[in-house]
KOLLUM-95359 format. One record per residue: residue in one letter; residue number from 0; x, y, z of N, C-alpha, C in turn. Coordinates in steps of 0.02 Angstrom, whole numbers, m for minus. Example, Ala and Ser with C-alpha at 12.3 -4.5 7.8 and 13.67 -1.06 7.14 Angstrom:
# residues 2
torlo_kelum_n.x_n.y_n.z_ca.x_ca.y_ca.z_c.x_c.y_c.z
a_0_660_m284_390_615_m225_390_660_m165_390
s_1_642_m112_354_684_m53_357_645_2_394
This chain:
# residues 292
torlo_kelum_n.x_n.y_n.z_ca.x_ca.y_ca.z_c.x_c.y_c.z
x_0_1341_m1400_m1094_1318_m1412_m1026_1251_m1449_m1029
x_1_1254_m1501_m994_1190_m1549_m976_1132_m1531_m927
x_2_1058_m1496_m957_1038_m1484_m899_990_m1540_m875
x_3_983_m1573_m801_954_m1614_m777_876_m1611_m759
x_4_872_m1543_m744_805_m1523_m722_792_m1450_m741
x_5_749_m1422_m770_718_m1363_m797_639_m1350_m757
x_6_642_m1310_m720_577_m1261_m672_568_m1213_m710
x_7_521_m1169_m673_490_m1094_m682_511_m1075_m625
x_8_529_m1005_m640_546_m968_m574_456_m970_m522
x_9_487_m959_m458_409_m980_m424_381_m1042_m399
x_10_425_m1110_m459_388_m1162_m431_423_m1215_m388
x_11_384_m1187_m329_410_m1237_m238_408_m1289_m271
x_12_341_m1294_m297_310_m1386_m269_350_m1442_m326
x_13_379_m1408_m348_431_m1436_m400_483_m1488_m339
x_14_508_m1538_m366_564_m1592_m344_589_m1639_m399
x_15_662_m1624_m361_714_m1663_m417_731_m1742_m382
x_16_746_m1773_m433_735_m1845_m400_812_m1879_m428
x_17_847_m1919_m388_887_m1937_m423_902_m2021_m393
x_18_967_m2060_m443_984_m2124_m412_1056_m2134_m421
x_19_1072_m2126_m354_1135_m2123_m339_1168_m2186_m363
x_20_1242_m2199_m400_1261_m2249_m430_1330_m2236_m390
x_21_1355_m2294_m398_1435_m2296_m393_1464_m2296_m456
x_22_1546_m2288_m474_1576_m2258_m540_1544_m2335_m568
x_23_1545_m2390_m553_1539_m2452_m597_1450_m2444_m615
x_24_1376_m2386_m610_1328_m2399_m625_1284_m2409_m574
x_25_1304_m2467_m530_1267_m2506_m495_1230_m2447_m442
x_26_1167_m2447_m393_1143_m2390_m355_1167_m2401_m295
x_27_1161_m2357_m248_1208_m2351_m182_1178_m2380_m141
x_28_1180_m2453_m100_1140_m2451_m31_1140_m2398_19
x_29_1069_m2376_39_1087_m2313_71_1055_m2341_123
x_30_1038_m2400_168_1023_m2417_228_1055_m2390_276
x_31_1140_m2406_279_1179_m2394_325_1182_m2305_335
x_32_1149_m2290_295_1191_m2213_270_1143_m2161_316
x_33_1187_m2100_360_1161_m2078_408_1114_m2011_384
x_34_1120_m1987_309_1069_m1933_296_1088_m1925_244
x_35_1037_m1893_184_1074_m1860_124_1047_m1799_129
x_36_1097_m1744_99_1089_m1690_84_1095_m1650_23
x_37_1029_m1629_m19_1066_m1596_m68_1109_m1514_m58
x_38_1149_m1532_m108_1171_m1461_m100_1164_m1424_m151
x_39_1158_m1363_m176_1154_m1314_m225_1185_m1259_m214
x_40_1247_m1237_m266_1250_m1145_m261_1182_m1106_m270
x_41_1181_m1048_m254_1261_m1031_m194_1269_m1054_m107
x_42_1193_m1073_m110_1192_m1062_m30_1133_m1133_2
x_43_1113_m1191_m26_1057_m1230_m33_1110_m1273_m4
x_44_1076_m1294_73_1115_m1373_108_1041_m1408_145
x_45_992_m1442_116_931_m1461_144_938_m1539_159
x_46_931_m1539_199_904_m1635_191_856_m1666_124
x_47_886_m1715_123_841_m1760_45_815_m1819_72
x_48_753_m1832_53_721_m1895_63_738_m1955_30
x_49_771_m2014_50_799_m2067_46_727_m2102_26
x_50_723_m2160_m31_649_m2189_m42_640_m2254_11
x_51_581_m2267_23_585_m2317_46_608_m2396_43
x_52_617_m2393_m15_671_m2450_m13_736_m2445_m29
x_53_787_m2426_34_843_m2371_31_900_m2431_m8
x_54_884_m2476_m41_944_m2514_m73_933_m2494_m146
x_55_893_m2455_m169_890_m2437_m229_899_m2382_m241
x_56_952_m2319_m199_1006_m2273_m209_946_m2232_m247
x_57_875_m2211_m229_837_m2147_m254_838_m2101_m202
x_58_830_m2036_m203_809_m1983_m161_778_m1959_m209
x_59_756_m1897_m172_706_m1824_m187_707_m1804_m146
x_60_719_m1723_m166_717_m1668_m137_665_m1624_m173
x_61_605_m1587_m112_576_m1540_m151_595_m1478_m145
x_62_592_m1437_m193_609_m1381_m199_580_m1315_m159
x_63_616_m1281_m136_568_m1226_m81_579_m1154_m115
x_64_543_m1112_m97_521_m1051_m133_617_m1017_m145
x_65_638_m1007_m96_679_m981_m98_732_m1006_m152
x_66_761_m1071_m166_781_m1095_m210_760_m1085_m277
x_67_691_m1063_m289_665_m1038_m371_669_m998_m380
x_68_686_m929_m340_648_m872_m326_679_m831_m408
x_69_742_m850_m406_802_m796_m469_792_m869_m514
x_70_791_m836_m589_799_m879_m642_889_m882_m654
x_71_904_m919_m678_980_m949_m689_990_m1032_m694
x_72_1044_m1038_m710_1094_m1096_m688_1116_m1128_m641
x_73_1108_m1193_m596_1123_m1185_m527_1155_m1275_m527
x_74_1208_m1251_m530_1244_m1336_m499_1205_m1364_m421
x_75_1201_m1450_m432_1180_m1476_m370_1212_m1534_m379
x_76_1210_m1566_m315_1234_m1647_m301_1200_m1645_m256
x_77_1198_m1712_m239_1200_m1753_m152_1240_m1771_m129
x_78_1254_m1756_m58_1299_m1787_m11_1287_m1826_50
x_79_1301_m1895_27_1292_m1947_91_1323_m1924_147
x_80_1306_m1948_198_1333_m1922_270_1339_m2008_284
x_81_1387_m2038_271_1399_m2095_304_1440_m2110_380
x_82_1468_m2168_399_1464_m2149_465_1559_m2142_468
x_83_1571_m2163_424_1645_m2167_413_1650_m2084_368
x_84_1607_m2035_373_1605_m1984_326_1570_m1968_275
x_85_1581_m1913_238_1528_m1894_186_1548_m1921_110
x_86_1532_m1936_54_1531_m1933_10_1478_m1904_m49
x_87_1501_m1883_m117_1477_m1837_m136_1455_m1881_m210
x_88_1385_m1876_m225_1376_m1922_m292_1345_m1860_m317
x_89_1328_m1869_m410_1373_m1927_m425_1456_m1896_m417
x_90_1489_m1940_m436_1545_m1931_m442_1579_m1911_m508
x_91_1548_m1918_m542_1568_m1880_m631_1551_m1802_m635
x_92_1529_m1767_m563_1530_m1703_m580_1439_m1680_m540
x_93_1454_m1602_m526_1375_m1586_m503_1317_m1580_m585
x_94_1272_m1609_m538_1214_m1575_m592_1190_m1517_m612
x_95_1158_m1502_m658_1132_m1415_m676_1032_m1422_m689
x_96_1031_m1367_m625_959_m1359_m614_952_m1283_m656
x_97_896_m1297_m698_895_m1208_m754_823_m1183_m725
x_98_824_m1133_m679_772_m1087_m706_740_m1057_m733
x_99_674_m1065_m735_685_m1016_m823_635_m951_m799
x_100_627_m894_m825_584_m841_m772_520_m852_m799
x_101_476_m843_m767_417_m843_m735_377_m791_m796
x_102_322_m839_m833_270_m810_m880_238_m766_m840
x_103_226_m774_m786_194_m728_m754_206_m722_m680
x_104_253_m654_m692_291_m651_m631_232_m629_m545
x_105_263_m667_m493_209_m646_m446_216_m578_m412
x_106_165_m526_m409_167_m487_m387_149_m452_m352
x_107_214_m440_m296_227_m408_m234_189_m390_m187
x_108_168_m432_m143_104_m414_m102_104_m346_m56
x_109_38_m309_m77_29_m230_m36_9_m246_38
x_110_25_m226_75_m7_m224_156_m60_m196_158
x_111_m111_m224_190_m166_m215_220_m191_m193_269
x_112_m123_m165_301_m130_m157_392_m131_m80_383
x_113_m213_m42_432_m217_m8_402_m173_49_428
x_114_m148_112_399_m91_180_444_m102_185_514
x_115_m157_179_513_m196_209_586_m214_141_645
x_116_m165_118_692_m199_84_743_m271_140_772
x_117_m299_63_822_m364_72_862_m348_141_910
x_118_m281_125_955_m256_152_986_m227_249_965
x_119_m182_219_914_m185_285_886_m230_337_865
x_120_m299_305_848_m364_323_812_m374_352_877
x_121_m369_341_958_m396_354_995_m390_438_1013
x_122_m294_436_1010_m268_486_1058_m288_543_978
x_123_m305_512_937_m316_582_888_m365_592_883
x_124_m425_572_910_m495_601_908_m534_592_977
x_125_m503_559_1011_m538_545_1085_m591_495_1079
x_126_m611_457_1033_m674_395_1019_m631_325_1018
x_127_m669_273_1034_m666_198_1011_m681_212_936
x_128_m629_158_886_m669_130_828_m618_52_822
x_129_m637_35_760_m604_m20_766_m547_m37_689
x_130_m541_m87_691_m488_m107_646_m520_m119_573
x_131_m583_m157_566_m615_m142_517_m637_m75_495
x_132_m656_m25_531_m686_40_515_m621_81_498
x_133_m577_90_525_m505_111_501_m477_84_431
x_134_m500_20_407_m481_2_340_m526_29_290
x_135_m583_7_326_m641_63_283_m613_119_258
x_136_m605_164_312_m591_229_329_m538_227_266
x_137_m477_194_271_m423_199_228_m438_195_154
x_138_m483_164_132_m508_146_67_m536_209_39
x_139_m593_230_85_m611_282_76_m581_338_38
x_140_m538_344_91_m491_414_82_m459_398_24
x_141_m422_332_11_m385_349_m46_m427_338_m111
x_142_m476_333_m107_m520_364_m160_m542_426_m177
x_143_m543_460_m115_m545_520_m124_m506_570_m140
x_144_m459_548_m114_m370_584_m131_m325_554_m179
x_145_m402_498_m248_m328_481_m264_m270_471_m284
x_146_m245_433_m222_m216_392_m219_m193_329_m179
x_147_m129_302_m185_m120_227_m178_m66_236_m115
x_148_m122_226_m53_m93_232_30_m63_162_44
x_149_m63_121_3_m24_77_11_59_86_m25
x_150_59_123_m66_117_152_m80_176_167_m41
x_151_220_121_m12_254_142_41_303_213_7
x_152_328_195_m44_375_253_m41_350_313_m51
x_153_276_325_m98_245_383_m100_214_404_m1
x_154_209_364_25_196_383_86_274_409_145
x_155_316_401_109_411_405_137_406_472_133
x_156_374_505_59_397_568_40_357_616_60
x_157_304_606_102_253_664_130_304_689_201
x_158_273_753_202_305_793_261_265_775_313
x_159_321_771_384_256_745_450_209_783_450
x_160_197_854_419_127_871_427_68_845_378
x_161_111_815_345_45_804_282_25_741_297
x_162_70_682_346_74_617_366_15_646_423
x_163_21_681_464_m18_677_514_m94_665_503
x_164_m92_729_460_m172_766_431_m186_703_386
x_165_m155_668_342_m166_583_336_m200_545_386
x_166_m168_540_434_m175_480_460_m237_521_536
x_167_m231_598_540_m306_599_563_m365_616_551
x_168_m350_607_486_m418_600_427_m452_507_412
x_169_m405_492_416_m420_406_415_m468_393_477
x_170_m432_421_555_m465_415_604_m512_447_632
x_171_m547_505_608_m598_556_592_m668_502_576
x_172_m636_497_519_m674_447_454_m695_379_478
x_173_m650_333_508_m647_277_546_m700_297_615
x_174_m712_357_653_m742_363_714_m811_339_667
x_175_m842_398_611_m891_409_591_m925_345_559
x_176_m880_290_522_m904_227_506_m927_180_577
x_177_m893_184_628_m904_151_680_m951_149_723
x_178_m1021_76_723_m1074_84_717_m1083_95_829
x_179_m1120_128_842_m1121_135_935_m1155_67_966
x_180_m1125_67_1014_m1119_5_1068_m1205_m18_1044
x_181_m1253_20_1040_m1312_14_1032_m1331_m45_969
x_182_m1306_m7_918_m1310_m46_855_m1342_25_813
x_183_m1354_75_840_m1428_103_813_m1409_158_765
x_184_m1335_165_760_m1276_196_714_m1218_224_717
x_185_m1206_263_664_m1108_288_698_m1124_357_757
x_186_m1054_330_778_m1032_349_853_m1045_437_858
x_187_m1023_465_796_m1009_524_772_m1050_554_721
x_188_m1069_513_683_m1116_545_626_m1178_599_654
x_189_m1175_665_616_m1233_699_654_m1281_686_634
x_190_m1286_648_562_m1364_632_526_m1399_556_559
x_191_m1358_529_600_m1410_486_647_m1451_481_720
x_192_m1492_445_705_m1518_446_768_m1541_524_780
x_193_m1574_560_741_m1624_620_736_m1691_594_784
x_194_m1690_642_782_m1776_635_820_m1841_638_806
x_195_m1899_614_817_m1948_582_759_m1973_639_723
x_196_m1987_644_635_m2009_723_648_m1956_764_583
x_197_m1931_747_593_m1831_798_558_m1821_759_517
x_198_m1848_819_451_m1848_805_387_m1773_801_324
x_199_m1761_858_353_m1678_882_324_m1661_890_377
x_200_m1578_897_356_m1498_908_395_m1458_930_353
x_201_m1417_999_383_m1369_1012_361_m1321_1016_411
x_202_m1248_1017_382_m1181_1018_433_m1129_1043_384
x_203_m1097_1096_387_m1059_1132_333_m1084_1154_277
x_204_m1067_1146_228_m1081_1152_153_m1145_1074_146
x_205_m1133_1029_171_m1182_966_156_m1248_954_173
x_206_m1303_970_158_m1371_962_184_m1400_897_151
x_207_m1446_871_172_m1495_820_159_m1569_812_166
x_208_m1596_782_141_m1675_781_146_m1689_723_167
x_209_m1728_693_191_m1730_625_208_m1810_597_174
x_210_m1802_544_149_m1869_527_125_m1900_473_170
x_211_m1968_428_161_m1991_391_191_m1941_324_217
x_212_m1917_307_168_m1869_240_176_m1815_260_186
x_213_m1784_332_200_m1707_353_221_m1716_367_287
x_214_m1779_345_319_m1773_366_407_m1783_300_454
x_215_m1747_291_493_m1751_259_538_m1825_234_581
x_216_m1845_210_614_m1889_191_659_m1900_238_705
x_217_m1826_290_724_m1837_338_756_m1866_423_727
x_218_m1883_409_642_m1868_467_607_m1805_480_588
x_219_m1743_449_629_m1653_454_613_m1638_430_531
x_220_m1599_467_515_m1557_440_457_m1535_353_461
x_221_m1520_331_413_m1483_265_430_m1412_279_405
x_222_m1376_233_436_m1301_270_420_m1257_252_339
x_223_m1321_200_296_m1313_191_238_m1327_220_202
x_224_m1407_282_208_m1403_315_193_m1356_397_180
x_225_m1333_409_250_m1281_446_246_m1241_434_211
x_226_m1193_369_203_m1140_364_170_m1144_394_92
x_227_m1210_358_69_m1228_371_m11_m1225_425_m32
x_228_m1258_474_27_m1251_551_6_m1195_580_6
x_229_m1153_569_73_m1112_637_93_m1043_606_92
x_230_m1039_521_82_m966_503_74_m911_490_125
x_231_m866_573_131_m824_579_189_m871_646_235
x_232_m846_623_325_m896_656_361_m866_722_327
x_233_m912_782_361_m880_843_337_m793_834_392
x_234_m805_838_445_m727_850_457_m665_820_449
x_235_m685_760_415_m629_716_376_m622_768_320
x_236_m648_761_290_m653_821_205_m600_886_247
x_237_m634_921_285_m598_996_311_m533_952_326
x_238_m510_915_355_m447_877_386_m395_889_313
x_239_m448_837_284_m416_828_210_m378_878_145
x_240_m421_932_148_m400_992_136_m349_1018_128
x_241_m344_1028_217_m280_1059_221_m212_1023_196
x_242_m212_971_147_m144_934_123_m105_959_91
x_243_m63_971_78_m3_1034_49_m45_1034_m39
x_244_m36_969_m53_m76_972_m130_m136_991_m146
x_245_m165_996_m76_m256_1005_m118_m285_1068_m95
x_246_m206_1127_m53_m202_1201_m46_m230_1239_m107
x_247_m279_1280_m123_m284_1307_m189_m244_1369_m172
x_248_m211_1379_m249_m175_1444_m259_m220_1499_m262
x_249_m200_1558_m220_m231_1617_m222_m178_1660_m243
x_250_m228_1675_m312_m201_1724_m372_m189_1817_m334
x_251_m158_1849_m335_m129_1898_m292_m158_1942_m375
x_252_m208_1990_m380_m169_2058_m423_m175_2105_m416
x_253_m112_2136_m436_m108_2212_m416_m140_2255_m465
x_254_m183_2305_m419_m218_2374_m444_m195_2442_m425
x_255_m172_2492_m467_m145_2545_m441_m199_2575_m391
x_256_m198_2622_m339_m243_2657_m300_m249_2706_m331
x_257_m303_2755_m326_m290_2821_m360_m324_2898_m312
x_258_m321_2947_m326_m380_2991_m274_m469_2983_m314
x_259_m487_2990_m284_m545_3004_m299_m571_3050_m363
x_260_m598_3023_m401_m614_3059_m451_m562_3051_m522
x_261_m521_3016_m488_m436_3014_m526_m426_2938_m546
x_262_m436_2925_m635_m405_2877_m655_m340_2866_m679
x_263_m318_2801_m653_m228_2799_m660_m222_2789_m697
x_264_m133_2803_m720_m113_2793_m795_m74_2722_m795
x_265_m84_2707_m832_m20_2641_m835_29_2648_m886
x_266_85_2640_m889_159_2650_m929_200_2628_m939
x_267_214_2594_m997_264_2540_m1025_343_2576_m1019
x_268_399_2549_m996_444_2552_m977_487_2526_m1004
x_269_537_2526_m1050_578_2492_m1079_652_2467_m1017
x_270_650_2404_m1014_697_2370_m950_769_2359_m1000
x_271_810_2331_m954_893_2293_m1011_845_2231_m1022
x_272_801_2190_m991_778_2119_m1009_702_2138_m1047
x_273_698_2179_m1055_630_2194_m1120_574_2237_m1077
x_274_536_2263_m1113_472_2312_m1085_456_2278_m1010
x_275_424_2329_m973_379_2318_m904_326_2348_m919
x_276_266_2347_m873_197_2380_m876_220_2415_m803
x_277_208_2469_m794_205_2478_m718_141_2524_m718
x_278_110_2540_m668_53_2603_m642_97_2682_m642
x_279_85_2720_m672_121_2804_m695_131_2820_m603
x_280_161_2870_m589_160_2905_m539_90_2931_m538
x_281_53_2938_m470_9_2971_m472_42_3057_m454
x_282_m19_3103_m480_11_3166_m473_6_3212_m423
x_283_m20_3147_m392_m8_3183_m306_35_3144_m240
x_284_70_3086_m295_104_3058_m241_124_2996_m266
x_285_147_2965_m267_175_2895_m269_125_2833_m303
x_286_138_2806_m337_85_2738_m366_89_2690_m310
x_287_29_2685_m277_3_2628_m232_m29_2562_m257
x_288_m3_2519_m214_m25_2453_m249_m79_2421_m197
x_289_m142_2392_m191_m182_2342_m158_m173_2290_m193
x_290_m198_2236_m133_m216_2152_m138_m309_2155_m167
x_291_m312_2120_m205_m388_2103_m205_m390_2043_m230
């Protein structure tokens, strides 16, 4: 098999060029001729550019993404559209276009659009923020959690409760980046816009100190400073929490009860599936078990 033209998978800007002959050699006047088209399996019927001096039987066709996309083998011709009908050159048979795959395959672009519309951000926290502070917001988090929220199918397999507490942690987070109509900081943050004077702040578990250059004009925090310290606000973090994965296990063990004055016995038990430990009967009543 003769191949005519050899690409890389990927490359559009690639074009095959050819000169249409009749069986005797000679090239096709293509003045009269009402269009050419190449064709390609399985599925390629595009228009071809005729050259400008259409008595010398050249075209080109450039190649479009879709046509490179799979490496393989791919028969082509051209077909005149004359006015008496089509004909198909050359006539000794189609040509073979080879793909060959791609040194470096392109890969798969992630979405950027962030979980959480403006709108949505709204009805889950009751604030304006915006489309930038929501991507913020998104970056954030999956640094903190991470992982990769662009992940569509890891995001398929969360339960709507864990999707929710997702996506109103993004918008929590998104309120608190989002600077107030003022300019003078976020909408939500409690460490801004303090009053002249207010040295530290605390809010949950997170406190701060503020130094000469971490206060505002007003004595307020700046909201760059906040970020550096505390990261995610506290109630994004509490939001965050509650995610089925980042539940900590609480270890349960059992202690026999006993009366007063009275230490219990404990007593190995031979089972059909091998020894047990259990707590003895107490000798005034039954072995009781607590949680601690």
């Amino acid at each position: 098999m003769t191949i005519h033209k050899t690409v890389y998978q990927g490359d559009e800007g690639s074009s095959i060029s050819a000169t249409l002959t009749q069986s005797n050699g000679t090239p096709v006047d293509l003045t009269d001729a009402v269009e050419v088209r190449f064709i390609m399996q399985p599925d390629v019927n595009s228009p071809a550019i005729i050259d400008a001096d259409p008595t010398t039987g050249k075209v080109v066709y450039d190649l479009q993404l879709d046509d490179v996309d799979t490496p393989g083998d791919y028969k082509f011709n051209f077909q005149v559209e004359w006015l008496e009908g089509p004909i198909t050159y050359p006539s000794s048979g189609p040509m073979t276009l080879r793909v060959l795959p791609s040194l470096n395959p392109p890969v798969p672009p992630t979405t950027t659009t962030p979980l959480v519309t403006v709108d949505e951000a709204y009805l889950l926290t009751g604030s304006y923020t915006t489309d930038q502070a929501l991507m913020e917001a998104q970056i954030q988090i999956s640094t903190y959690l991470d992982r990769d929220l662009t992940d569509q199918e890891w995001l398929d397999s969360l339960s709507k409760q864990d999707m929710y507490r997702l996506e109103k942690g993004i918008a929590y987070q998104a309120v608190c980046l989002t600077p107030a109509e003022d300019g003078s900081g976020s909408n939500s943050s409690p460490f801004a816009n303090l009053p002249p004077g207010v040295r530290s702040v605390s809010q949950g578990d997170i406190s701060i100190s503020f130094a000469d250059d971490a206060t505002g004009g007003s004595g307020g925090a700046s909201l760059s400073a906040i970020s550096a310290v505390s990261g995610l606000c506290v109630l994004t973090t509490k939001i965050l929490d509650k995610l089925s994965w980042r539940k900590s296990i609480r270890t349960i063990t059992p202690v026999p009860m006993h009366h007063e004055n009275e230490d219990h016995v404990w007593t190995t038990e031979e089972a059909f599936y091998g020894p047990i430990v259990r707590p003895a009967l107490d000798p005034y009543g039954p072995a009781y078990w607590k949680v601690v």
